[in-house]
C-alpha positions in Angstrom: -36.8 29.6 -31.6 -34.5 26.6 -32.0 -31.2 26.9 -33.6 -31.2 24.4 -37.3 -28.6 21.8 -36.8 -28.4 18.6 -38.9 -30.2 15.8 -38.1 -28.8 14.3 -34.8 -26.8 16.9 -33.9 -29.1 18.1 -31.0 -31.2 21.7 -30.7 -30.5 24.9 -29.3 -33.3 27.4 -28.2 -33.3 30.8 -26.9 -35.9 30.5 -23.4 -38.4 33.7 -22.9 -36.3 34.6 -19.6 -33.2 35.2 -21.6 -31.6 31.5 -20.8 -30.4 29.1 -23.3 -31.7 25.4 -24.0 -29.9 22.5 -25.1 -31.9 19.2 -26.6 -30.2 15.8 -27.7 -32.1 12.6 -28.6 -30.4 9.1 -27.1 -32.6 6.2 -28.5 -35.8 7.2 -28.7 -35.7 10.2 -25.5 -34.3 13.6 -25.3 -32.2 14.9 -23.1 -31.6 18.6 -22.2 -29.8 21.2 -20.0 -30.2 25.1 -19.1 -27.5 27.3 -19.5 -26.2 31.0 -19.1 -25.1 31.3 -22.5 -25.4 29.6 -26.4 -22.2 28.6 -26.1 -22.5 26.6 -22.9 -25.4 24.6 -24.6 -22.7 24.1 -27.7 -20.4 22.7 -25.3 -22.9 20.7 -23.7 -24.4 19.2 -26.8 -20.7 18.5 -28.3 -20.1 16.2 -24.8 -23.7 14.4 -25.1 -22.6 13.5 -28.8 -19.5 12.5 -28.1 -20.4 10.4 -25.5 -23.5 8.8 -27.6 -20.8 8.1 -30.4 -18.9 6.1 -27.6 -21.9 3.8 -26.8 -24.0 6.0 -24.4 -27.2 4.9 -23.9 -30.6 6.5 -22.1 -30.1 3.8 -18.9 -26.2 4.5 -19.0 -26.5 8.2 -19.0 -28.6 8.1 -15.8 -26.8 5.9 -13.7 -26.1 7.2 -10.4 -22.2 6.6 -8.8 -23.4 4.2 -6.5 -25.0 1.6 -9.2 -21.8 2.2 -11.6 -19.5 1.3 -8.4 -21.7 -1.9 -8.1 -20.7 -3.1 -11.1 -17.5 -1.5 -11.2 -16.4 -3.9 -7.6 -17.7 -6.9 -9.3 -15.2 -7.0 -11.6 -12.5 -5.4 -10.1 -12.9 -7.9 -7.2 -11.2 -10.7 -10.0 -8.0 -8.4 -10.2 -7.3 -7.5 -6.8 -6.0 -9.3 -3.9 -9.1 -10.4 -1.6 -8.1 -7.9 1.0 -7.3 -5.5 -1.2 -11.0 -5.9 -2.3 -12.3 -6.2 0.8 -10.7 -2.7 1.7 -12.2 -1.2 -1.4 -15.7 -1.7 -0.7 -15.5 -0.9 2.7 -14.5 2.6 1.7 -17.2 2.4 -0.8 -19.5 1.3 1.7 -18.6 3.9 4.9 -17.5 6.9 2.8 -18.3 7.6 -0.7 -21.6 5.7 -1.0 -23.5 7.2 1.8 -22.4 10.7 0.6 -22.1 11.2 -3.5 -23.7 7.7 -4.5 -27.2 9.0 -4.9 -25.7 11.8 -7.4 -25.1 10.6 -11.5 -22.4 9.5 -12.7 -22.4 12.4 -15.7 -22.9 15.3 -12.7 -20.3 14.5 -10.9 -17.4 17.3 -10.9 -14.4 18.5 -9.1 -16.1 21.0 -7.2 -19.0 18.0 -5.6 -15.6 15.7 -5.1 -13.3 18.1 -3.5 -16.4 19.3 -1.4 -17.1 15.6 -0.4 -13.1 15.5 1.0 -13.3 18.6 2.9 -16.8 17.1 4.5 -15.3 13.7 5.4 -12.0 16.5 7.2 -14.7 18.1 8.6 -16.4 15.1 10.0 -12.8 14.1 12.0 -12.0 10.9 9.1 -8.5 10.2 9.5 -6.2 11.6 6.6 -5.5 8.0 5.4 -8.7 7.3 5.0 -9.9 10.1 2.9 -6.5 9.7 0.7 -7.7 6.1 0.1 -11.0 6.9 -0.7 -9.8 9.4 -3.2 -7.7 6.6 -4.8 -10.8 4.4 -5.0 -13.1 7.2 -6.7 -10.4 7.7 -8.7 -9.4 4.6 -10.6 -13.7 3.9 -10.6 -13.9 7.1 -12.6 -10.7 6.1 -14.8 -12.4 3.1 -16.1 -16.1 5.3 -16.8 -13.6 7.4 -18.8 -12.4 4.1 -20.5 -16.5 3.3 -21.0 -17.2 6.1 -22.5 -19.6 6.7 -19.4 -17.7 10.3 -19.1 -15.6 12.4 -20.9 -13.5 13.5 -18.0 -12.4 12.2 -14.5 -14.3 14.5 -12.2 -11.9 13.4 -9.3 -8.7 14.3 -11.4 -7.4 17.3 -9.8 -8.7 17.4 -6.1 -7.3 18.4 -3.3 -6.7 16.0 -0.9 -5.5 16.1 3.0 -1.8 15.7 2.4 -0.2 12.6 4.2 0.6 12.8 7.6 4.3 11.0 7.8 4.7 9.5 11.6 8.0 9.5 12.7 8.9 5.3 12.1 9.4 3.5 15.7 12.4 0.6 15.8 15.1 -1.1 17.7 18.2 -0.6 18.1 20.4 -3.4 18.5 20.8 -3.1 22.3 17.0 -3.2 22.4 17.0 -6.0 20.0 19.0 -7.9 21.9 17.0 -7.2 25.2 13.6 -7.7 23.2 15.2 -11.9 22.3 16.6 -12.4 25.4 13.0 -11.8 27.4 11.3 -13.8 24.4 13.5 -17.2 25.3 10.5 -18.1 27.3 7.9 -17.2 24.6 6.3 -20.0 22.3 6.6 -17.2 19.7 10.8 -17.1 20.6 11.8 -18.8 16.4 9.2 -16.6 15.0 10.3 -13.1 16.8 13.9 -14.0 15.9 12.8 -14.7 12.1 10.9 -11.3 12.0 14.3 -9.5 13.4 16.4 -11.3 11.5 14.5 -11.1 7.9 11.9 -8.2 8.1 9.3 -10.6 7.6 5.7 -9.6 7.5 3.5 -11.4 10.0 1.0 -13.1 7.4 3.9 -13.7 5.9 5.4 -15.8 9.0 2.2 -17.0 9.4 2.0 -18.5 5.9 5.5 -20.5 6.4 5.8 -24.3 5.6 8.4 -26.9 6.7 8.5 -27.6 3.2 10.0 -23.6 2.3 13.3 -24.4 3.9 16.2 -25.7 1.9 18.3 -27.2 5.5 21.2 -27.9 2.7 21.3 -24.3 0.9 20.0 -22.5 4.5 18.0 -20.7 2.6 14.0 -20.3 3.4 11.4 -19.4 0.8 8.4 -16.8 1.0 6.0 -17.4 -1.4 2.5 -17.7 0.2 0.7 -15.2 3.2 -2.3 -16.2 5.4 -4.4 -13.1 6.3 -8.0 -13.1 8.1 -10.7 -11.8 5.5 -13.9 -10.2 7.3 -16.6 -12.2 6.2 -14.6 -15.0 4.6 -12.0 -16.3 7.9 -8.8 -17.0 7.0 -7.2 -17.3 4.0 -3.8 -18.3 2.2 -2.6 -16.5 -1.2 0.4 -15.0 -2.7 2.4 -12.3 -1.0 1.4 -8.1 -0.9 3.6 -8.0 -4.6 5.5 -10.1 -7.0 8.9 -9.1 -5.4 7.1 -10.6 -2.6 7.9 -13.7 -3.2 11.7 -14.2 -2.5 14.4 -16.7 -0.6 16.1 -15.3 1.4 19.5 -17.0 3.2 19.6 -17.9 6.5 22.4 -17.3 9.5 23.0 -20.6 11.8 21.5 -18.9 14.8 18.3 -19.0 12.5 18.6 -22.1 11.2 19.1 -23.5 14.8 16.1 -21.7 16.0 14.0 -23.4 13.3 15.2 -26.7 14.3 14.1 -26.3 18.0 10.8 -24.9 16.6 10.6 -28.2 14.7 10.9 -30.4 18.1 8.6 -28.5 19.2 6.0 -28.6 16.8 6.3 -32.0 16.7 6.0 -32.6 20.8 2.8 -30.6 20.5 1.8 -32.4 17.7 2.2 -35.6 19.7 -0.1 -34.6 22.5 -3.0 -33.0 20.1 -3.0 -36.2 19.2 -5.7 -37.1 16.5 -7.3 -33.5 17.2 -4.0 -31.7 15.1 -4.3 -30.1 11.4 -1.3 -31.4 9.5 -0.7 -28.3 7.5 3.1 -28.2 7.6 2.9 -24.8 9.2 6.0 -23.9 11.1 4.4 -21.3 13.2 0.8 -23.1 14.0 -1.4 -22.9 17.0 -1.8 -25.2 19.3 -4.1 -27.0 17.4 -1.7 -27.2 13.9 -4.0 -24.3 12.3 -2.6 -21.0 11.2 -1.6 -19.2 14.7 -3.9 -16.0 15.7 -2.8 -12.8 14.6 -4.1 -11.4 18.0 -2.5 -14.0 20.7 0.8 -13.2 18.9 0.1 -9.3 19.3 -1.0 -10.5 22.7 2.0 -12.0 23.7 4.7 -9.7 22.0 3.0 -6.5 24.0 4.3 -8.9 26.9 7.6 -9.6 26.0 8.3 -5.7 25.3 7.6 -5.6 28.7 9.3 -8.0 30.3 12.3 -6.9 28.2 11.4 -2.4 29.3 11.1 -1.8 25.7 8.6 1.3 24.8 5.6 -0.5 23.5 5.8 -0.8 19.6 3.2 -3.1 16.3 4.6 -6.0 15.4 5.0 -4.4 12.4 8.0 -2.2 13.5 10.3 -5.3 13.2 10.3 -5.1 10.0 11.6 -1.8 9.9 13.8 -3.0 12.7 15.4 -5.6 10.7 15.6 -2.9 7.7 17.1 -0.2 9.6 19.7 -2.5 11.1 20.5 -4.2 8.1 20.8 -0.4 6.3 23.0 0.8 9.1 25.6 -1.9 9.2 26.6 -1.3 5.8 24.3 -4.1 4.1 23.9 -2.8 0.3 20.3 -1.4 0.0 20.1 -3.8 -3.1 20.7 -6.7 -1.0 18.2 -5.2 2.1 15.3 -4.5 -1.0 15.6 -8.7 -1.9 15.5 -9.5 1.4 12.0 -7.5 2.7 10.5 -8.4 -1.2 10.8 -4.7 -2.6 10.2 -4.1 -6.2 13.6 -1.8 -6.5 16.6 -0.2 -3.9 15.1 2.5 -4.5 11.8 1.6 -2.4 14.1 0.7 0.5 16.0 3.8 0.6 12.6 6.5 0.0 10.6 4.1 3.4 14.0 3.9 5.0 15.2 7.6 4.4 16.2 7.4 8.5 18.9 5.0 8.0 20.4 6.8 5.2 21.4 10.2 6.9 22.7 7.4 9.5 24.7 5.9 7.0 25.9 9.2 5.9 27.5 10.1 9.1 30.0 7.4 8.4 30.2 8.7 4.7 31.6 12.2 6.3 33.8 11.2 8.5 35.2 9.2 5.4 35.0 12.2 3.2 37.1 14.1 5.8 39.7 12.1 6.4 40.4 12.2 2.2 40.0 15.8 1.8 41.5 16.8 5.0 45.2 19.0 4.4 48.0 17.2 5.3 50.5 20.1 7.2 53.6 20.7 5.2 56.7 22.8 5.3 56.1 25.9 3.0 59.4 26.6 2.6 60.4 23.2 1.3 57.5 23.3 -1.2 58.6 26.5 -2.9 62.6 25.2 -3.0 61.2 21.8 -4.6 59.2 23.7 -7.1 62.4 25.6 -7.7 64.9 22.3 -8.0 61.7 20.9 -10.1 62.3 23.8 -13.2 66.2 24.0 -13.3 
């Protein structure tokens, strides 16, 4: 026998094997669920109202994860950096399609998620991975919430492989100095002692323009990156973050190494002939275009090398050029505009390292000021007696 409710509030029966039954019409269908107890179907009919008073239609209520994230990518696409994007679906595509997609969006719950992460463990997928999946899933789910498509995130609360922090590999400034010196010979030489020198990122070195330097103010500005896009080749946009784009000061060593990289830009220019691409690049290929991420790679594995430096990416300058600039007392403000930070205190949580090397200078500091200077007793007790007479 059903339970009376008003009119669209859904039905309730009692089932002959003792189990409960909840009904709810969307449009013109009905809907319905099994459940242990009356008050589970009371639940369950409060959500399905809820969600119909939200815009929740028949189609909507059926679609699977995979169909919403279709739809979900196509506009997030338009908000996200390219790569960004391009790194979204991929996990989409390897990860969470080909294991919850075929499951609807309104079944989905914390026990399927966290049971998906502890598959993909299982399955040897590295921890970063499965923590950026879980971001994905997550901010797709935060915007179904927004749509009324559920009335809770089903990833909110899962337990996720915590973050496996490698110990950071740099230079120190002996190495430094031994990595430049084996470099003279390199083509690369200007752009390995810009990367040192301001913490650089490669696509942003690679995005650099004759036109970004200010000769008269020696100052150089980064305000574009070029970055190879699966699928789409290479392409220029605006740096990782806002902070990213910054000027940043240059020394006269610098500013002396750019203007040998300009002579000899313009040699090779000269023998390309009609065959160069005029982009104003100051670190271009051969042929004028934006150099190759992996003849660079190429060619720094060499010079580590020739210079008996334990291999490291190309990526660790820049935490070279932090670290150095940390330890020899640069002010983390200063080091955070420099590498295009959004605050200090972004610098000092990556570059936690430097710190406790800074603070070793701190105590000695410390301990010279605090440190008891010996005295005569004796002549402090018969001053504190001349002091009260």
């Amino acid at each position: 026998m059903a339970t009376r409710r008003g009119k669209h509030e859904g039905s309730i029966y009692l089932m002959s094997n003792g189990t409960w039954r909840a009904q709810v019409t969307i449009g013109k269908k009905r809907i319905g669920c099994i459940a242990k107890s009356k008050a589970e179907c009371r639940d369950w009919v409060r959500e399905r109202l809820n969600e119909i008073d939200k815009g929740m239609t028949f189609e909507r209520h059926n679609i699977t994860l995979a169909e919403y994230l279709k739809g979900w990518m196509s506009e997030k696409k338009n908000a996200v950096r390219i790569k960004t994007g391009f790194q979204y679906q991929r996990l989409i595509n390897l990860y969470i399609e080909p294991n919850i997609g075929n499951i609807k969006l309104k079944d989905l719950n914390l026990h399927i998620v966290g049971h998906f992460y502890e598959s993909l463990k299982e399955r040897g997928v590295g921890v970063s991975n499965i923590r950026y999946s879980h971001r994905v899933l997550h901010c797709a789910l935060e915007q179904a919430l927004k749509d009324g498509l559920i009335i809770r995130n089903p990833s909110h609360g899962a337990t996720v492989p915590r973050a496996i922090h490698k110990e950071m590999k740099i230079l120190n400034d002996e190495q430094v100095n031994l990595f430049l010196v084996a470099a003279s010979g390199s083509r690369y030489q200007a752009l390995y002692h810009l990367a040192v020198t301001t913490g650089m990122r490669i696509s942003e070195l690679r995005g650099l323009c004759w036109s970004d330097i200010d000769w008269i103010k020696s100052t150089i500005k980064v305000n574009r990156q070029i970055q190879d896009i699966p699928g789409k080749g290479t392409m220029s946009g605006a740096p990782k973050t806002y902070s990213g784009i910054r000027t940043i000061l240059l020394g006269e060593t610098s500013l002396n190494m750019l203007r040998e990289q300009n002579q000899r830009i313009e040699a090779e220019a000269s023998r390309a002939g009609d065959s160069w691409k005029h982009n104003d690049l100051i670190f271009p290929s051969n042929m004028g275009t934006p150099f190759s991420d992996a003849n660079v790679r190429k060619d720094f594995v060499a010079v580590l090398k020739a210079a008996n430096i334990p291999r490291i990416r190309f990526h660790d300058l820049r935490h070279t050029a932090a670290s150095l600039m940390l330890n020899h007392g640069v002010p983390a403000l200063v080091v955070s505009k420099i590498l295009g930070h959004s605050s200090p205190s972004v610098t000092l949580n990556i570059y936690a390292h430097s710190t406790i090397d800074m603070q070793s200078i701190a105590a000695g500091i410390m301990d010279k000021i605090v440190s008891p200077t010996p005295i005569n007793v004796s002549q402090l007790h018969s001053t504190a007696h001349g002091c009260t007479r």
